[in-house]
N, C-alpha and C positions, 0 to 999 in steps of 0.2 A: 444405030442399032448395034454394030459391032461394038462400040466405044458404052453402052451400057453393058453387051455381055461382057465386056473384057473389066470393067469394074464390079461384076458379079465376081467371075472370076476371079480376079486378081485378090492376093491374101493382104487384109489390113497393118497398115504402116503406124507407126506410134514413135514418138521422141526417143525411149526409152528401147536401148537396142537390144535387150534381152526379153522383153515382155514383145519386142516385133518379130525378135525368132519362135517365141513360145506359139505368139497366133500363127506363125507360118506354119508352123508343124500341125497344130490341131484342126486349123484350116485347109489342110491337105487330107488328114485322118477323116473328118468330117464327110468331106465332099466322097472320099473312100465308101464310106457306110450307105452314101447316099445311094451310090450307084452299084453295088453289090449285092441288093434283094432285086435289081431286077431281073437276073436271070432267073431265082429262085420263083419269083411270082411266073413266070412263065414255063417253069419245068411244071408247076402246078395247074397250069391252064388244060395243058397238052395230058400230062400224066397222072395227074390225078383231081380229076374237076372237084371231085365231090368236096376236097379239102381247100378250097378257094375262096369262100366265106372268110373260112380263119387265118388263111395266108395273110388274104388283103388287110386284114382287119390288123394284123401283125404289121405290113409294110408298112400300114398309113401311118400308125402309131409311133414306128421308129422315123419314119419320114419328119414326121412332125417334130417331134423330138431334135434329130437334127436340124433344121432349117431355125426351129428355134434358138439351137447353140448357135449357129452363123448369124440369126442375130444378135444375139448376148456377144460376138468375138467382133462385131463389126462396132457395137458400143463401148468397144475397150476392158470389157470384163472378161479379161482372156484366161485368168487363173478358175473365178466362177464355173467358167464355162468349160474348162479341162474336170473340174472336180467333177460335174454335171456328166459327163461325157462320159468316164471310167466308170460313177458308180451305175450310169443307164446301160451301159455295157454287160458289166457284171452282173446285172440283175437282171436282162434280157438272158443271159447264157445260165444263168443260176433258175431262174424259172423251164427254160429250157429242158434242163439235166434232171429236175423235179418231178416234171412231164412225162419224161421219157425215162432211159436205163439208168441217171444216176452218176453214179462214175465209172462206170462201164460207156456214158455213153460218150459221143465226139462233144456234146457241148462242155463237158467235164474235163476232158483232155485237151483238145484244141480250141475252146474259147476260152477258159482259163487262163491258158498259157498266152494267149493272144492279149486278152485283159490285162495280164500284168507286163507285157513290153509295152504295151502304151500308157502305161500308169507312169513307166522309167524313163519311155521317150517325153513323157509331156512336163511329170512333174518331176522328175528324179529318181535318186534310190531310195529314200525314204517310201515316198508312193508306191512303191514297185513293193516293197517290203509288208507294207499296208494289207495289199490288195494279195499278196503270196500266205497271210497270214487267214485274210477271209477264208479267201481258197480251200484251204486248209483245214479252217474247220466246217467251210459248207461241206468239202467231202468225208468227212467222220460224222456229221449227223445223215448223210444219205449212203453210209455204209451202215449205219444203227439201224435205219429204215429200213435200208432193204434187209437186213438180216430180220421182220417182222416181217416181211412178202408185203412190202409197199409198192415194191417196183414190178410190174408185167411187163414183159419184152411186146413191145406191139407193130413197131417198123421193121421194117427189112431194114438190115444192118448195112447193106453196101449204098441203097438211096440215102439211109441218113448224114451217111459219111459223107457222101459227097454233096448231100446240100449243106449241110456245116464247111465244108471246106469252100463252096464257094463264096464263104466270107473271110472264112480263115486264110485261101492262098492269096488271094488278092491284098489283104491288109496285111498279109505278114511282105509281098513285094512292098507295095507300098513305104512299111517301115526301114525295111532293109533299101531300098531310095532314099528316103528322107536321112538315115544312119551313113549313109555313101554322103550326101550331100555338105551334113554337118562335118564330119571327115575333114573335106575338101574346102571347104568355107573355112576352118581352124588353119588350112597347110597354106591358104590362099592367106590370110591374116599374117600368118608366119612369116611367108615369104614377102609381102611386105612391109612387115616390121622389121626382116633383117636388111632387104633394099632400103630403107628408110634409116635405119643406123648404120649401114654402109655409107650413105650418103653425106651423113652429120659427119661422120668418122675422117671421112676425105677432107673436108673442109676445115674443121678444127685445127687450131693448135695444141690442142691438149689429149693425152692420153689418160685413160682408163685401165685400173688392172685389178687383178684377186690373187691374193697368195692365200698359201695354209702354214696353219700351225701345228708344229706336232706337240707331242705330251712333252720334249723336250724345251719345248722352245723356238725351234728352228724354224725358220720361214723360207719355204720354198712358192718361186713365182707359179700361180699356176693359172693364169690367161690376159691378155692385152688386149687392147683394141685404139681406133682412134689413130693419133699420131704419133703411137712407140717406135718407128722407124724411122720416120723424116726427124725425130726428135734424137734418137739414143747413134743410128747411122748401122743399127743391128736389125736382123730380127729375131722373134723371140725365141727361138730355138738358139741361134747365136749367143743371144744377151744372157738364156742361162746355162750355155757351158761354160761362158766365159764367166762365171762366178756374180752373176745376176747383183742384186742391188749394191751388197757391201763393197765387191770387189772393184765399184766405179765411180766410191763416190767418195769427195774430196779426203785427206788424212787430218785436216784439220776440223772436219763435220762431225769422224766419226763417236764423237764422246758425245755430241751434242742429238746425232740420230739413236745412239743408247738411250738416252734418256728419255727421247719418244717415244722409244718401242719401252721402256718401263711404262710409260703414260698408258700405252696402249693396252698395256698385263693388267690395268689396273681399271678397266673397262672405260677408259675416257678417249673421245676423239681428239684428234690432233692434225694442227695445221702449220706449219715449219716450211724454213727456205734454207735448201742446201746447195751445196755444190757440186755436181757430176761431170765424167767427163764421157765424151762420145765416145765413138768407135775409131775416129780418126786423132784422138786425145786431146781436142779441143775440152776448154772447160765452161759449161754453163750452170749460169742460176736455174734452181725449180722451185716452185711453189707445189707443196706435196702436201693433198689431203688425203688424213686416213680415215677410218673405220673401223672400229674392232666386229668381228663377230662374235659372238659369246657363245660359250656351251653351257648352256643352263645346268643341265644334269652332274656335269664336272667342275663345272664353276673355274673354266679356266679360258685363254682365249686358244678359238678355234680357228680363227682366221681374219684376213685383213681387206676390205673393198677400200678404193677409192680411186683421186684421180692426181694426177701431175702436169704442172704448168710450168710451160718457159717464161724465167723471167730475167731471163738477163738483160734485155733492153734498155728495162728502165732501171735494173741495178746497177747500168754503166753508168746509165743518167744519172742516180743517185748519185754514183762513186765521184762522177763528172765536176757535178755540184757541191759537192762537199769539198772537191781540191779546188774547186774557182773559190768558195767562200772562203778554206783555207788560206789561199792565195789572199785574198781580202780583208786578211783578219787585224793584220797592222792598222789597215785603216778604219775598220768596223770596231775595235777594241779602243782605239783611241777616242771616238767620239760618245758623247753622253747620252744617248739612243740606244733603247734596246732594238735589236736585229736577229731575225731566227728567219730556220726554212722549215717547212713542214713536207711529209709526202702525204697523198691524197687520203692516207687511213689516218690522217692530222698524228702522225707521230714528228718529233722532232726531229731533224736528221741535222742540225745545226744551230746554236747560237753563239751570240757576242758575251764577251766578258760583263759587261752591263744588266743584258739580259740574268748573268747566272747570278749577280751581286741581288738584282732586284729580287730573285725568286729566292735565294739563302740557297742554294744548291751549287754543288762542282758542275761546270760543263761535262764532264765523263757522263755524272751522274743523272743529266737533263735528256741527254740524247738516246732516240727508242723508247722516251716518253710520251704519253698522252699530256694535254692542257688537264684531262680530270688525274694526274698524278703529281699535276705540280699546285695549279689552285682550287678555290673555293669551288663546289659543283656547279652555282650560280653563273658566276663568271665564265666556269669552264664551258657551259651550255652555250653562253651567247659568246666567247669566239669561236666554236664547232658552226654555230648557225652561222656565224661570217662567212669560216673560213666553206664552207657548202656553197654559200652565194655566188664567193670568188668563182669557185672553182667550175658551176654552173653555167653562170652567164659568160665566164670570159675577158672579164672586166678588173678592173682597180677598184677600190671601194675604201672614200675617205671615211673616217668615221672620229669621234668625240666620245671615249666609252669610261668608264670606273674599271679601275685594276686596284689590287692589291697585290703589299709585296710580303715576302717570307716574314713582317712582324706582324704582321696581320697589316700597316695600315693601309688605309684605302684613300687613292687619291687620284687625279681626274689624267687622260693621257689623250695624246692628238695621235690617233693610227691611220697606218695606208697600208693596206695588203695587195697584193698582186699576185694575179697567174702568174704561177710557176713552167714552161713547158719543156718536151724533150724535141731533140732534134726532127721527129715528124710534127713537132705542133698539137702532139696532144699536152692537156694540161695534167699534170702529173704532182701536183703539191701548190703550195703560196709561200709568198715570201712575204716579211711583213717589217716595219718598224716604225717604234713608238714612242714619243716623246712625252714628258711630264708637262702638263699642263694646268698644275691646281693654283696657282698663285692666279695665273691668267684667266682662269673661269671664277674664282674669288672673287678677282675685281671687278669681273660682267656681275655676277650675282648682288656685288656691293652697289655696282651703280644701275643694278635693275630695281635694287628693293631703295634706292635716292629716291630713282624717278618716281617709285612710287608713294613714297612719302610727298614729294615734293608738290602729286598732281591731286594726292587727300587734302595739303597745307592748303594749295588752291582752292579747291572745292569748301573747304573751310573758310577760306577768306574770301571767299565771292559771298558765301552766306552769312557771316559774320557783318560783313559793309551793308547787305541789304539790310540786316535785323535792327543795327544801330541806328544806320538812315532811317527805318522806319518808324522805332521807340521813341530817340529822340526830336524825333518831327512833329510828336503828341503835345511835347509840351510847347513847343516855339508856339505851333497855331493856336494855343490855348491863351498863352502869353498877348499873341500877335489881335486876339480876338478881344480880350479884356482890357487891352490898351486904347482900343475904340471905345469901349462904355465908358472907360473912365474920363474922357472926355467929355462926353454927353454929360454924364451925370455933374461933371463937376460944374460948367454952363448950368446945371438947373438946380445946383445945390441941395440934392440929394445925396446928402453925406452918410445913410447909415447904407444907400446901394450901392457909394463909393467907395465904403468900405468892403463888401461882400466882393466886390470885384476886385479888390486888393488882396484880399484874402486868397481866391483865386488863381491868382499869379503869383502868389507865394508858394503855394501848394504846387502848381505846374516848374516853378524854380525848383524848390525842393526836390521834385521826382526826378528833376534832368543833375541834378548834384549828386542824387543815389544812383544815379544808372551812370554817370560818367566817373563817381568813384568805384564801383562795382567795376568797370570796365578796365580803369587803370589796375586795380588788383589784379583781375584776369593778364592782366597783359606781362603781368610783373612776374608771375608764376612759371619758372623754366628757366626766368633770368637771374633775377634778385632773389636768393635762396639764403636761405642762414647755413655755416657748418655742417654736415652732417652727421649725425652721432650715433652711436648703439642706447638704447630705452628700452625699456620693459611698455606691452603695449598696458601693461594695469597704470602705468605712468601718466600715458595722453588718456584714457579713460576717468583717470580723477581730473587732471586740469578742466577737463571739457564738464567735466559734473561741475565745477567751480562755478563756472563760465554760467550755462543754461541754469543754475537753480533757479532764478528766480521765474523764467518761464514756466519752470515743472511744477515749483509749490502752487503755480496761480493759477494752473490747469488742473490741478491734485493727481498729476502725473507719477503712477508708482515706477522705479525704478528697479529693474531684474538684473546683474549686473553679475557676471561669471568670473571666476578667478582666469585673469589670462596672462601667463608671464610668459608668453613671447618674447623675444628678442628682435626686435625692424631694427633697420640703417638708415634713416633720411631726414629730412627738415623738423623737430619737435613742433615747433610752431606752425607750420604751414598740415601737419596730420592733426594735431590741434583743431585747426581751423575747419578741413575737411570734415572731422569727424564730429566738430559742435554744428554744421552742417545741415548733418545728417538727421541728428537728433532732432535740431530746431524744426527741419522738416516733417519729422514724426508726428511733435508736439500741433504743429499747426494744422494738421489733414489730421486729428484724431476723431471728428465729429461729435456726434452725443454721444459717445461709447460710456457705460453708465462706471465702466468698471480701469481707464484707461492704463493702461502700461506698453511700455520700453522697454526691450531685452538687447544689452549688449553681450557677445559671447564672441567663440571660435568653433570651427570645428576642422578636421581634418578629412582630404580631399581621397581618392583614386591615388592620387601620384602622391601619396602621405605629406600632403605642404599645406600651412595650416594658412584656412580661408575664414577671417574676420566675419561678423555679418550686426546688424542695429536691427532690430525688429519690433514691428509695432501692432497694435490690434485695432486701427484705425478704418477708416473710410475702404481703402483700397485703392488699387489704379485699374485700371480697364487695358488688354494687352495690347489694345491697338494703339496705347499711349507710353509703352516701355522704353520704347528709344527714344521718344519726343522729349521727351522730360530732363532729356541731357543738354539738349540743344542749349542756346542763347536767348534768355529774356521767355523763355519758353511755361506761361502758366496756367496750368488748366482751370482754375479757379479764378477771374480777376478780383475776385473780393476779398482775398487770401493779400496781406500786405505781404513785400518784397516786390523785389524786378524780376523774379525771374533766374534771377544769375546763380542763384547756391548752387544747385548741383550739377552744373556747369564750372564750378570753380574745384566742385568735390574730383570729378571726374578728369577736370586736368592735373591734380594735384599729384593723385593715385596714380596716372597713366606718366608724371614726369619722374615719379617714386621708381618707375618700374613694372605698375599692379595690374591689376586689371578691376573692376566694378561692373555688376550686372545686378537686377533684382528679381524677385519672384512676387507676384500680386493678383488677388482677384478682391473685386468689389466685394464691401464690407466683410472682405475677410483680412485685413491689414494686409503689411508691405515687407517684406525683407529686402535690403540693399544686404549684398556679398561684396568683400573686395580682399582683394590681397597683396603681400607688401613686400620687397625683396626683405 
């Protein structure tokens, strides 16, 4: 029971920490209203019954009203429910003053005023402003009224008072608690967000400051925090009588801190490493970030936030490493390895003479470089991504990458980089070098792409031995089979069967003569070449018309033939041969075609290199047969004389030229063969 009313009670919580103090407040106000007519109803019991009807009828109505907002605030519509609240307010005290005197009476005076602090507590000054404006002109149309005798005085003036004020002092305590509350809750945040960067502040190595700028120019410090004392051996009161920044910081910095604070006049930030020295006149590195403040209206700078870092540690580290590599340089200059160091913002803090030769840059001119100021972005991206891994994991990291050097060329290198650390063992830059390596990846590449010739030659010559075995196995058994009848038959002197079977075996001879001469050509192709010469391709175009007419006249094959003065380099004879090939192939797949032709032509490619092509308006090919038809002894047709071998001898001839051949085909829409020729 208790743990239900204390969740009645208790004001709704939300994620959202400004909409949880809005419901706290209105949720206080609320429960306020709720409980402030009960006296009123009970001065009414006692002192005036007869007005008890309309009391109640009054209570229940604002009762309900309320309990309603607690629920709207309990469902999160805590803004809803403030608007809800102020305008049922004002319009309970606005009918009120209607009622009664007007603005002569208390609801005119002290619920008004009442209405608009909690218009300001709930939702601001805008709402406060709202609701001082109603106000406002409710009481000029009910000073118009009564100046027409709207208004009769009909209460006694001191009861009315004081049952209006029994809403009025209670809520006006109430807000003035809640005004206490917020107060204390802001000093309460205060104090600890200052314990809270008190705390950071302790612990830091770095300090924080704010100077001003006057119309002059001059920067005077004007607060610190953090670790300006463990850092400077002053404090700030100290640090600026004794002539604050300029007066302590190296004579060698200070043309280069000039030119900051020009940076800074000119509304840009800036990040710089100076030299300062303590109180005790020790000198340390700082890493010094600024800030301009801007004055908009003057357009000049107003002042300066920012923060300072010690970094001497790892600028001895640096200094350290650069006299050990100093130190190294006879040896790292004389070897053919590029050699650098980097620090962890991948700037160069060192290289070998090798290194500056490969980039085309002076060593002076490399060092407090980035990789994206010396090469290609490309490049410079994936050694950042190396040189990140290094410096991540902790590790050494062999690598095989593409560099380029200051003429642009690009050529293959063997790298190892390494964590870089300082004497705690943090890691603080990489050290890296790099060997040329393109001769030796050439020659992996030259015997990658052997092997693989070497494992196609096979795959060729395991299919090659079965095709022959099988071709010429056709005729032996033919041969092997007729040499039985002829036996029989000659026993029974049937000489015109003994014939037919002769015949036979002439025919089976025959086909194994063209398929083992066919074969020796094939083999001759690559080895036994003629000269090779420059020719006009209109050249092998006539020889090969020479060759095929009598095929074409006898098929009344028209000939389409293009002007093509090309220039090739290789065997006349042997393109010759290919390209009478090609035709003859045309010729023999042309079908019934009523109207039959051949087009030899060129045309020019994407990469402008001109691709030959024979075109015919024949039968066609089916695409599940484009690569078959290259093959050995390969014929989709057996009624079609030949073995088989033409465009197999086309396609080796072309691929020993240098070319390449492919075709384009669909059924009864003819054939193009393409090829091309160094």
């Amino acid at each position: 029971m208790f743990a239900f009313l204390t969740g009645i009670f208790a004001p709704p919580v939300f994620d959202d920490e400004s909409k949880t103090h809005q419901a706290y407040l209105l949720h206080i106000i609320l429960w306020g209203l709720i409980v402030a007519p009960i006296p009123y109803v009970l001065y009414t019991v006692f002192a005036e019954p007869e007005n008890l009807t309309r009391v109640l009828a009054q209570a229940l109505f604002g009762e309900s009203v309320n309990f309603f907002l607690l629920l709207l605030l309990r469902r999160g519509y805590v803004r809803a429910a403030s608007y809800i609240q102020i305008g049922m307010f004002w319009l309970f005290f606005t009918v009120t003053a209607l009622s009664g005197d007007g603005v002569r009476g208390e609801a005119y005076t002290l619920g008004y005023s009442l209405t608009i602090v909690i218009a300001g507590v709930l939702l601001g000054g805008y709402a406060s402003f709202v609701m001082t404006l109603l106000s406002l002109i409710s009481g000029g149309v009910m000073v118009i009224l009564a100046g027409n005798g709207w208004f009769q005085t009909s209460l006694d003036l001191p009861s009315a008072t004081w049952i209006i004020s029994l809403v009025a002092f209670p809520m006006g305590a109430i807000l003035q608690q809640l005004s206490t509350r917020v107060v204390q809750s802001a000093l309460k945040r205060a104090r600890s967000s200052e314990e809270r960067y008190k705390l950071i502040s302790s612990i830091t190595s770095d300090y924080t400051f704010a100077a001003e700028v006057d119309n002059q120019g001059n920067v005077k410090l004007s607060w610190v925090a953090g670790a300006f004392e463990a850092m400077t051996g002053y404090t700030y009161e100290e640090y600026v009588e004794s002539g604050g920044w300029l007066a302590h910081l190296h004579p060698d910095d200070v043309e280069k801190d000039s030119r900051d604070m020009s940076t800074l006049h000119s509304n840009q930030k800036v990040e710089t490493e100076l030299r300062t020295f303590t109180k005790s006149g020790e000198m340390h590195w700082v890493r010094s970030y600024a800030h301009p403040i801007w004055n908009i209206e003057k357009n000049h700078l107003a002042g300066i936030v920012g923060a300072v870092q010690d970094v001497t540690s790892s600028k001895l580290a640096e200094e350290k490493i650069k006299e050990t590599l100093l130190q190294q340089s006879a040896i790292l200059n004389g070897i053919p390895d590029m050699a650098w160091l980097k620090d962890k913002n991948n700037l160069y803090i060192a290289v070998n003479e090798q290194f500056a030769r490969t980039a085309g840059m002076m060593i002076e001119s490399i060092i407090g470089k980035s990789d994206f100021d010396i090469w290609r972005e490309n490049f410079a991206n994936l050694y950042r991504k190396d040189d990140i891994e290094v410096m991540r994991t902790g590790k050494r990291k062999y690598m095989e990458e593409m560099q380029v050097d200051g003429t642009g060329r690009e050529y293959w290198v063997e790298t190892i980089k390494t964590p870089f650390r300082n004497p705690e063992g943090e890691v603080i830059g990489t050290t890296g070098i790099a060997r040329e390596i393109t001769e030796r990846k050439q020659a992996e590449l030259e015997r990658e792409k052997l092997i693989a010739e070497l494992e196609a030659k096979n795959v060729e010559l395991e299919r090659f031995t079965y095709t022959v075995s099988h071709d010429l196995k056709s005729p032996l058994v033919t041969i092997t089979g007729f040499l039985a009848y002829l036996e029989k038959d000659a026993r029974k002197g049937d000489f015109d069967k003994l014939k037919q079977d002769m015949d036979r075996i002439q025919q089976a001879v025959n086909k194994m003569q063209a398929l083992l001469k066919d074969l020796l050509e094939l083999s001759r192709i690559g080895r036994i070449m003629n000269s090779p010469v420059e020719i006009r391709f209109d050249n092998i175009v006539k020889d090969t018309l020479e060759l095929v007419r009598g095929q074409i006249e006898a098929k009344h094959v028209r000939m389409d033939v293009d002007e093509i003065p090309a220039i090739v380099h290789g065997d006349q004879t042997r393109l010759v041969e290919a390209l009478q090939n090609l035709v003859d192939n045309a010729v023999k797949f042309m079908g019934a075609q009523s109207d039959p032709c051949i087009q030899i032509g060129s045309l020019r490619n994407e990469k402008d290199k001109t691709v030959f092509f024979v075109r015919d308006n024949g039968i066609g090919i089916e695409l599940q047969y484009h690569d078959r038809i290259f093959g050995l002894f390969n014929k989709l047709n057996a009624e079609v004389e030949g073995t088989g071998i033409g465009l197999t001898l086309v396609k080796r001839i072309i691929e020993v030229h240098g070319g390449r051949i492919w075709l384009e085909s669909e059924p009864n829409k003819g054939t193009t063969f393409y090829f091309t020729l160094p």
